[in-house]
C-alpha positions, 0 to 999 in steps of 0.5 A: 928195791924195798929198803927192808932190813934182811933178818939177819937173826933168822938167817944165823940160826939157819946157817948154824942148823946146816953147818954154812957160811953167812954173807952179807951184802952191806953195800947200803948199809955202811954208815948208815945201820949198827951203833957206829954205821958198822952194818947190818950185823951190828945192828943185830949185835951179831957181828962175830956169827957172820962169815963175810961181809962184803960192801961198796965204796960207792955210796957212803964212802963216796968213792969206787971200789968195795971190800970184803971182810972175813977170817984170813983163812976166807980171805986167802981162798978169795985171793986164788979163786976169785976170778973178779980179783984175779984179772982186777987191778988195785984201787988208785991210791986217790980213791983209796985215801977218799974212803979212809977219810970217809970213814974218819968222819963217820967215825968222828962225827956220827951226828951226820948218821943222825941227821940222815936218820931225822930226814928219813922219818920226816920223808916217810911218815909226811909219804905215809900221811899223804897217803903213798904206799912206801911198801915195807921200807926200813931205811933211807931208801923209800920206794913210793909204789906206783903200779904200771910203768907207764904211770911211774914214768909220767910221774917221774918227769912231773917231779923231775919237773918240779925239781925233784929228782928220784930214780924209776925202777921198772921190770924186771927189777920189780914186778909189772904192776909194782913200778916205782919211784925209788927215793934215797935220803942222805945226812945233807938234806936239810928239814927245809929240803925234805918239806919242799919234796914232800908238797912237789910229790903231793901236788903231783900225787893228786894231779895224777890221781895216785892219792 
């Protein structure tokens, strides 16, 4: 719900120390960090010291389904003692070739991810100049940090109102006092679309005194 970055360099000494397996949950982080969109490890450059990692079809990919990616040794266990995949059925082949097509243009046109990443600093740094707690984000997904739920709810309508549409997020998946308004970038906004949001949720921020 924060958009920071795991540390995945400290979480591999860890693991070396004690001799265990590392996985990492890549499922926002596909297509949008490492060089290539390649995940999280890579873009610590630490792909060979992580064990699994695992993912979603449903953000970037735009499709259903997700992956894991491991050693074959991995892989096979998974196969016999997962019971998640043991009583699933395969992926349509519909949704199957949506993600290899997926893929193809984040390979061949990593000018999208570059876009995305243009649209993510203009949002955060016009949020932080505003005057809005952003709390510790890295990336495209950007908390704006209300407090009270009632408070995060009356100021997701006033913007779902202006034409802006963010998700609130609510205990228990955030404390009481830190509700918020969570708000994602994608490569497809335009600087145009990014300004139009940053002066609805100013308006909104000083009506209702949150700025």
């Amino acid at each position: 719900m924060d958009g920071f970055i795991a540390d995945v360099p400290g979480l591999v000494r860890v693991a070396d120390e004690y001799g265990a397996i590392l996985a990492i949950d890549d499922a926002h982080s596909i297509g949008v960090l490492g060089p290539n969109g390649d995940g999280t490890a890579a873009h610590f450059g630490l792909k060979d010291e992580v064990d699994i990692v695992v993912g979603t079809f449903s953000k970037s990919f735009a499709s259903v389904g997700g992956f894991v990616a491991a050693s074959e040794q991995i892989i096979h266990y998974l196969r016999h003692h997962s019971r998640t995949f043991i009583f699933s059925a395969a992926l349509p082949p519909a949704s199957t070739a949506s993600v290899h097509a997926a893929l193809e243009v984040m390979r061949q046109e990593p000018e999208r991810r570059e876009n995305l990443w243009n649209n993510t600093e203009r949002w955060l740094t016009g949020l932080k100049e505003l005057g809005f707690d952003t709390g510790e984000t890295q990336t495209p997904v950007v908390p704006v940090i209300i407090g009270e739920l009632e408070d995060t709810f009356l100021f997701w309508r006033k913007l779902f109102d202006a034409g802006v549409f963010t998700n609130p997020v609510i205990p228990p998946a955030v404390p009481d006092s830190q509700c918020r308004l969570r708000t994602s970038l994608m490569a497809t906004h335009t600087f145009e679309q990014v300004d139009f949001c940053l002066e609805a949720i100013e308006r909104v921020g000083r009506e209702l005194g949150v700025i």
